[in-house]
VMD Tcl script that draws the C-alpha trace (Angstrom):
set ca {
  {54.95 5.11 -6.00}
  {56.28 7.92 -8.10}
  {55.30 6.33 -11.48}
  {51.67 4.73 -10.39}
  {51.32 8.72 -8.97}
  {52.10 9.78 -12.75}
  {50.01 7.30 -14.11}
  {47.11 8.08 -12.08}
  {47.18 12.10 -12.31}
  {47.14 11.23 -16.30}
  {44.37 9.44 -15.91}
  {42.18 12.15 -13.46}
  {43.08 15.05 -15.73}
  {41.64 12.63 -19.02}
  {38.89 12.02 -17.05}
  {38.05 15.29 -16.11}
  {38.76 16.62 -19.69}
  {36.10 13.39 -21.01}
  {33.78 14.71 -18.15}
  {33.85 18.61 -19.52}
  {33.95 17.56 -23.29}
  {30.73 15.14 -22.82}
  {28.76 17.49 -20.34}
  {29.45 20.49 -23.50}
  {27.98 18.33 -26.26}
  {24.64 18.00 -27.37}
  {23.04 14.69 -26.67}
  {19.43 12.74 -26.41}
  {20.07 13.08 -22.56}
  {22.42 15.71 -20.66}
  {25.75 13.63 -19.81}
  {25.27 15.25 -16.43}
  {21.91 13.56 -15.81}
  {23.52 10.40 -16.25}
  {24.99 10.35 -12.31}
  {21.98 11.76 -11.36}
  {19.60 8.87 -11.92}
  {18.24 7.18 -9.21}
  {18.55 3.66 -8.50}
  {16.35 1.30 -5.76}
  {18.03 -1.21 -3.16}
  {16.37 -2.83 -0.86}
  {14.85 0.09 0.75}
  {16.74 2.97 -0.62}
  {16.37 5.05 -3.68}
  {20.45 6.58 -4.46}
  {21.43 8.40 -6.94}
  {24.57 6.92 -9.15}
  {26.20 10.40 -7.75}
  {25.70 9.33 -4.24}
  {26.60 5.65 -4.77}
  {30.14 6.78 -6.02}
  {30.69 9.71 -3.41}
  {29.00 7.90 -0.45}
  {30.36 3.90 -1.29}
  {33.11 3.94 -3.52}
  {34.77 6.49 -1.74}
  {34.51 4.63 1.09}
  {37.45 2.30 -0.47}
  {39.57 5.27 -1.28}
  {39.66 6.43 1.86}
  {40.51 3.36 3.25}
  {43.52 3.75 1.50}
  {44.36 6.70 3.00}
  {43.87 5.59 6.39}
  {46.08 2.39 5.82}
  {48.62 5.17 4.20}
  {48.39 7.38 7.15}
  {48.70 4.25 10.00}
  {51.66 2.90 7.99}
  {53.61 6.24 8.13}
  {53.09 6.98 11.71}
  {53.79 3.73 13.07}
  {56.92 2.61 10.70}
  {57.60 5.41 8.44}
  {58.42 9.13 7.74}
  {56.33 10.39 10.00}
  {57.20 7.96 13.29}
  {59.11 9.73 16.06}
  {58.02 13.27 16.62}
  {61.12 15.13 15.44}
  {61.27 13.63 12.48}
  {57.24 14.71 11.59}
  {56.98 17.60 13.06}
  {58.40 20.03 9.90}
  {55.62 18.24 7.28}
  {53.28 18.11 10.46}
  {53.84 22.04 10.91}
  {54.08 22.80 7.05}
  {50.63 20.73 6.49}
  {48.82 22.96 9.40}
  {50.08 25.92 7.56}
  {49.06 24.84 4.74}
  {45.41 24.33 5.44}
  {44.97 27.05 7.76}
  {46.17 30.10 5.44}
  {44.06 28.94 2.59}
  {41.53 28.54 4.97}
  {41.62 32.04 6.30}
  {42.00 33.45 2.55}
  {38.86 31.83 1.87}
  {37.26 32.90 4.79}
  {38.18 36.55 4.52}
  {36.41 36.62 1.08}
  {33.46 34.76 1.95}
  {32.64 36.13 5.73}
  {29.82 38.40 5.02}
  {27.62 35.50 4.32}
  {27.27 31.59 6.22}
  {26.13 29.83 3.51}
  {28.98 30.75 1.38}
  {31.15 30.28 4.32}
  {30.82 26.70 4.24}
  {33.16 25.73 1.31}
  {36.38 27.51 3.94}
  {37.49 24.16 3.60}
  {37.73 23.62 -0.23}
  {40.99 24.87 -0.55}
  {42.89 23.15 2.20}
  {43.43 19.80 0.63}
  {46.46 18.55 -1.39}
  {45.76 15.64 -4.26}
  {48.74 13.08 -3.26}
  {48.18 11.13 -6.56}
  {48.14 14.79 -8.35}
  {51.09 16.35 -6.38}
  {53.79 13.20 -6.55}
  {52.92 12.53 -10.24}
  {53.93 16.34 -10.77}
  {57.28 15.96 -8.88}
  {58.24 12.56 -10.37}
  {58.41 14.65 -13.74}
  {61.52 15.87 -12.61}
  {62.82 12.80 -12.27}
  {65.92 11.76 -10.59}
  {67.05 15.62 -9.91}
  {64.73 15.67 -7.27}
  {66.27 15.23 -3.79}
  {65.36 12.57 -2.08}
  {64.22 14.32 0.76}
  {62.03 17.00 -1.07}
  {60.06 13.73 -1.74}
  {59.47 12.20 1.26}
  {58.66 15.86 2.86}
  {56.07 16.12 0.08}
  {54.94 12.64 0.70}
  {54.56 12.93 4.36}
  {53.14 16.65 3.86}
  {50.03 15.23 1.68}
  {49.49 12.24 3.98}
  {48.93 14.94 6.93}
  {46.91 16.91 4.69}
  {44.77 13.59 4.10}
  {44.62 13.72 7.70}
  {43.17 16.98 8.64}
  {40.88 16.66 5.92}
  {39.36 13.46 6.95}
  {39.29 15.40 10.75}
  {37.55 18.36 8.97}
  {34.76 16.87 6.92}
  {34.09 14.20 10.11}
  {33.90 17.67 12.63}
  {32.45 20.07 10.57}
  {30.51 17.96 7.81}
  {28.27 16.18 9.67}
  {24.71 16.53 8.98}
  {23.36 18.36 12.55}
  {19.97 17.92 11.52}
  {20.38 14.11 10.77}
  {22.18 13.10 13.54}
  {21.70 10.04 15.31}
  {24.21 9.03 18.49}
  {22.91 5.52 18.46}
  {23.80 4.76 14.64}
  {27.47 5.94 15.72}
  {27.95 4.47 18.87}
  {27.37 1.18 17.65}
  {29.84 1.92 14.78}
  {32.52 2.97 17.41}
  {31.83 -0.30 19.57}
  {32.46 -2.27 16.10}
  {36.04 -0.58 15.47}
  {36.66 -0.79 19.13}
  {36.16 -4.43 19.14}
  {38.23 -4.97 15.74}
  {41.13 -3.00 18.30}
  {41.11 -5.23 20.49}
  {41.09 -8.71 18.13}
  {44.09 -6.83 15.99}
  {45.73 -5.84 19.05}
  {45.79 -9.62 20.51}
  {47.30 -10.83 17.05}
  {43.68 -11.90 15.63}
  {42.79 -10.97 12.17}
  {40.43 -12.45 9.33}
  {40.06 -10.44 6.27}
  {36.31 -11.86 5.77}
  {35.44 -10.91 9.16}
  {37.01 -7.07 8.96}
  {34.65 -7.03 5.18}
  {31.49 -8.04 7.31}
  {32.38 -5.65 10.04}
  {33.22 -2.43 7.60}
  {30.33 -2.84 5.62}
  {28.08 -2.70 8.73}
  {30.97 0.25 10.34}
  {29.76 1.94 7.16}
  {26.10 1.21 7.18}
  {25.75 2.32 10.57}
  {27.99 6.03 10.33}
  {26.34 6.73 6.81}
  {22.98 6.64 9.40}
  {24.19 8.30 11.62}
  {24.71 11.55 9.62}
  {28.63 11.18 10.00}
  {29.96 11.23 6.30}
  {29.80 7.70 5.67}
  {33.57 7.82 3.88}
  {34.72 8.17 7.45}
  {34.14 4.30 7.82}
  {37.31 3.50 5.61}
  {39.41 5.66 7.55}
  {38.58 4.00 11.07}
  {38.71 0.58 9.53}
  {42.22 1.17 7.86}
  {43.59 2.25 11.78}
  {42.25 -1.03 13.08}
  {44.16 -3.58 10.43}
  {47.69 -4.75 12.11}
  {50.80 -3.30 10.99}
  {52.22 -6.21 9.30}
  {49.33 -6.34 7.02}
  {48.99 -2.90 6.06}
  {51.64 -3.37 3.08}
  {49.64 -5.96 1.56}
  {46.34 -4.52 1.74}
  {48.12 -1.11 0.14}
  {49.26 -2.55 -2.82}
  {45.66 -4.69 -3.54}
  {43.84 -1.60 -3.01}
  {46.30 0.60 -5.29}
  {44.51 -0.90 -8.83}
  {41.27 -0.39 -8.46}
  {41.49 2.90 -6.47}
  {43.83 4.64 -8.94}
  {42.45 2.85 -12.50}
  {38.82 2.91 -11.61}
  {37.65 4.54 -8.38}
  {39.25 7.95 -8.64}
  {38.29 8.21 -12.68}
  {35.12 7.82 -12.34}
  {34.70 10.14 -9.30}
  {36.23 12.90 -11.52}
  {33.84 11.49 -14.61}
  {30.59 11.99 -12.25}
  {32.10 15.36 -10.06}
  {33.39 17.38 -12.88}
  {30.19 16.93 -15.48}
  {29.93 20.96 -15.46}
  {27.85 22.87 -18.19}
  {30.31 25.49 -19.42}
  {28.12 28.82 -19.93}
  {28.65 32.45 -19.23}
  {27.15 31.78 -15.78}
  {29.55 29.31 -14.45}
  {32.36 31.00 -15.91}
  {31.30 34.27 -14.29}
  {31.47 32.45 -11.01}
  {35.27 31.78 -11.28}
  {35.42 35.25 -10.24}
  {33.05 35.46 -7.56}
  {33.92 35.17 -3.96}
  {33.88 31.51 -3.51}
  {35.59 31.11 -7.04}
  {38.31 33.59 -6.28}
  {39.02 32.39 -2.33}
  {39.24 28.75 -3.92}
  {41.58 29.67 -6.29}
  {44.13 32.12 -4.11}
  {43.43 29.63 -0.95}
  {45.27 26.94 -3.54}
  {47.47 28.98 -5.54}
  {48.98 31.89 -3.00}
  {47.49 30.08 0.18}
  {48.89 26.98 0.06}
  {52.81 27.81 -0.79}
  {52.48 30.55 1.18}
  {51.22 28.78 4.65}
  {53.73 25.95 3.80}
  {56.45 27.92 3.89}
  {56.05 30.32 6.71}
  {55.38 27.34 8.82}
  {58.73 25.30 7.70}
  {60.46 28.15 8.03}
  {59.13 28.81 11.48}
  {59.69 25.44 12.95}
  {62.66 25.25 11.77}
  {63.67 28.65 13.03}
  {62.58 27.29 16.56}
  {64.64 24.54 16.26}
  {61.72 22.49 16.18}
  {62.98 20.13 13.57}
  {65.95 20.21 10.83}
  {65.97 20.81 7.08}
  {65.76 17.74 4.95}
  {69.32 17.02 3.77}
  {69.77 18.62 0.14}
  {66.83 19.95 0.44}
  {66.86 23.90 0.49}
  {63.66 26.58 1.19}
  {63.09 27.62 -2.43}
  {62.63 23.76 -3.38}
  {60.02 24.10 -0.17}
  {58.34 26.86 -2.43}
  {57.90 25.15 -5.16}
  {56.78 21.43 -3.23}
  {54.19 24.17 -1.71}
  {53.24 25.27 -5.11}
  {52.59 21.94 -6.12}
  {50.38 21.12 -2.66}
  {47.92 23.34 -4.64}
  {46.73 21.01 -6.45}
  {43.51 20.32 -4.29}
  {41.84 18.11 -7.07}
  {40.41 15.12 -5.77}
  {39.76 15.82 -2.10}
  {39.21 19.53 -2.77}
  {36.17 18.48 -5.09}
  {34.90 15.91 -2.58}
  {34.80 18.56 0.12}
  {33.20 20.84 -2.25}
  {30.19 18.35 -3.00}
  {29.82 18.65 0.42}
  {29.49 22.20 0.94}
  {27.34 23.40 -1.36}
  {23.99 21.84 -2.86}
  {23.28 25.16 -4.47}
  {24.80 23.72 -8.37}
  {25.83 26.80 -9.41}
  {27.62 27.38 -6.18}
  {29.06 23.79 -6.46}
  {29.84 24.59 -10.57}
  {32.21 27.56 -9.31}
  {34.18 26.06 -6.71}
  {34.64 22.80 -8.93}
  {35.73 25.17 -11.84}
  {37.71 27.46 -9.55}
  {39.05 23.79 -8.24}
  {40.47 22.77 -11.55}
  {42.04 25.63 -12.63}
  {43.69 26.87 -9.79}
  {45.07 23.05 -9.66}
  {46.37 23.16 -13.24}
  {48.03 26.61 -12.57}
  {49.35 25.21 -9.60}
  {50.63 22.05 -11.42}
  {52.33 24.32 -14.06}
  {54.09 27.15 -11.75}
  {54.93 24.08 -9.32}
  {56.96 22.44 -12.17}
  {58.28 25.49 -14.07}
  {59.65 26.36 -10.70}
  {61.34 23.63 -9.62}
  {62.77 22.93 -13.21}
  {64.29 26.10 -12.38}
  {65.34 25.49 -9.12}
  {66.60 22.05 -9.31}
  {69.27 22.98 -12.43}
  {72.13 24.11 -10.37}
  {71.54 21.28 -7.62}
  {74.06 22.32 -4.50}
  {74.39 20.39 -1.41}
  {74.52 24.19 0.00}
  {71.10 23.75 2.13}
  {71.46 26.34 5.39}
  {68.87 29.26 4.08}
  {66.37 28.27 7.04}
  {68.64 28.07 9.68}
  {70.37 31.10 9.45}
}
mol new
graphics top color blue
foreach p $ca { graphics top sphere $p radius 0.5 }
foreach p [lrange $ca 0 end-1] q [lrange $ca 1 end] { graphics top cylinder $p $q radius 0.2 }
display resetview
C-alpha cells in the first residue's frame, strides 16, 4: 500500500506541475479552457470540468467508502478502543484548521464557505511521504496514520454531503428514491445476495438520482461502497486501485490545478482565504492532532501505539497537512468566484508541499535514535 501510495503522490505532484507549466505557456487556446468545454448527452450540456469532478470522482470515492467499511468492520479501526486515538486525533485535526480558517475569514459569508478546505488529509499524498522513510518507521505510526486519513475521508465525505448541498436545488424526491435503492442493495447484501452487474445498474441510477437531487453527486460512491459485503470488499479494492491512482486522480489534478500564475493570484496566497488555508494545513492540522492524542490518551481513553512516541505523532500530524486531493475538491466546491478558487488551490499546494517537506525533515530527525522508550503521553 506503501509503495502504490509513493507511486501515486509522484504521479499527482507531475501532474500538477504539467497542469501549472501548460496553463503558463502561450498557446492557440488557453490550456485552462480545455476542461472548460462543454459537451452534449442526451439532454445535458457538461463541461469536461464537471464530467471529471461530478462522474469520475464518483469512482474515487467509492474507493474510499469500500476503504472506510473494510477498516471498521475487520480492521484498525474495529472495536472502539482500538479507534478511538485516530478517531479523536482526526476530529482534532479537522476542527482546529477549521476554526483557524474561520477566525480569518468570519467578517464575511461568502468567504466563509471554503472553512472546510483545510480539514482534509490526501491518504495517497500522506503514506507515500511516510513510506520514504522506509523500514525505520514503526509499525504502528503507520497504521495510526492510515486509520487517521481514512477518518479524515470520513468527515469529509459527512461535510461536503451536510454542508455542500445545493439549498436552492434541492429536490427530496430525487434523494429519497436514491436512499430506497441503497436500502434495498442492504438488504440483498445482508441476505448473502450479490451481482456485480446488478450493483453497476443500481449505482449509476444511485448516482443519477443524488446528482438531481442537489446532494453532491460523489456521495453516490460512498453509499454504494457501504452496501457491498465484506468478503468482497478486498477484491473490489484492489480492481479499483489502477485506474483510480494511474488515471482518475491525475487527471483531476491536470483539470483542478490549470491556474494562470500572475501577480493577482499570487497576491491572493496572502489574503484571508489564502493564509487560513495554508496555517489551517500547516499549524492547524499538527497542532489539532496532537492536542487531541494527547488528550485521549491522558483520559485513558485509549493507549499509545507500541514504539510509537508523541513527537513521531508531530510529525505524522505534519504530514496530515497535505490536504491535496480532497482539499482541492472541497475547494471547487466552495468558491465559483475563480480568483477566489485560484487562491485557495494555490494556498492548497503550497501549504501541502511545505507540509510534505517539514513532515519528512522531521521525522528523519526523529526516527534516527529509534527507542522502544514510548511513555511521554502517559505521564
Amino acid at each position: 500500500m506503501a509503495e502504490q501510495g509513493k507511486l501515486s503522490g509522484l504521479l499527482l505532484i507531475l501532474a500538477t506541475m504539467l497542469s501549472l507549466l501548460f496553463s503558463n505557456m502561450e498557446m492557440t487556446e488557453p490550456y485552462p479552457h480545455i476542461w472548460e468545454k462543454h459537451i452534449s448527452f442526451l439532454h445535458w450540456d457538461i463541461s469536461v470540468l464537471h464530467i471529471i469532478n461530478d462522474g469520475l470522482m464518483v469512482i474515487f470515492f467509492l474507493l474510499v467508502g469500500l476503504e472506510i467499511k473494510r477498516e471498521f468492520i475487520s480492521g484498525e479501526l474495529a472495536g472502539k478502543r482500538k479507534a478511538m486515538l485516530p478517531v479523536m486525533a482526526a476530529l482534532g485535526g479537522m476542527i482546529v484548521p477549521g476554526i483557524i480558517y474561520a477566525s480569518l475569514n468570519f467578517k464575511d459569508p461568502h468567504l466563509l464557505n471554503g472553512w472546510a478546505i483545510p480539514t482534509a488529509t490526501d491518504i495517497a499524498f500522506s503514506l507515500g511521504v511516510l513510506s520514504l522513510l522506509g523500514n525505520r518507521v514503526p509499525f504502528g505510526l503507520k497504521i495510526f496514520l492510515t486509520a487517521l486519513a481514512i477518518i479524515d475521508d470520513l468527515g469529509a465525505i459527512i461535510i461536503i454531503a451536510l454542508f455542500y448541498t445545493d439549498a436552492e436545488h434541492f429536490h427530496i424526491t430525487y434523494l429519497f428514491s436514491a436512499i430506497v435503492i441503497i436500502a434495498i442493495l442492504f438488504m440483498l447484501s445482508r441476505k448473502g445476495f450479490f451481482n456485480i452487474y446488478l450493483w453497476i445498474l443500481a449505482g449509476i441510477v444511485t448516482w443519477y438520482y443524488i446528482l438531481q437531487s442537489g446532494v453532491h453527486a460523489t456521495i453516490a460512491g460512498v453509499l454504494i461502497a457501504f452496501t457491498i459485503p465484506l468478503e468482497k470488499l478486498e477484491v473490489y479494492e484492489h480492481k479499483l486501485q489502477t485506474p483510480v491512482n494511474y488515471f482518475i486522480l491525475p487527471l483531476f489534478a491536470l483539470a483542478n490545478t490549470a491556474i494562470i500564475l500572475s501577480a493577482e493570484s499570487i497576491t491572493g496566497l496572502f489574503s484571508s482565504v489564502g493564509l487560513g488555508v495554508m496555517a489551517g494545513l500547516f499549524i492547524g492540522k499538527p497542532l489539532g492532532i496532537t492536542l487531541a492524542s494527547w488528550f485521549a490518551v491522558r483520559q485513558k481513553w485509549c493507549s499509545m501505539p507500541r514504539n510509537v512516541s508523541a513527537k513521531m505523532l508531530l510529525g505524522a500530524g505534519m504530514t496530515a497537512g497535505i490536504g491535496f486531493t480532497m482539499s482541492i475538491f472541497i475547494a471547487s466546491l466552495s468558491f465559483k468566484d475563480q480568483s477566489l478558487l485560484d487562491a485557495a488551490k494555490l494556498a492548497i499546494i503550497l501549504a501541502s508541499a511545505i507540509s510534505a517537506i517539514a513532515g519528512l525533515l522531521f521525522l528523519n530527525n526523529t526516527l534516527k535514535p529509534l527507542q522502544p522508550k514510548i511513555k511521554e503521553f502517559e505521564k
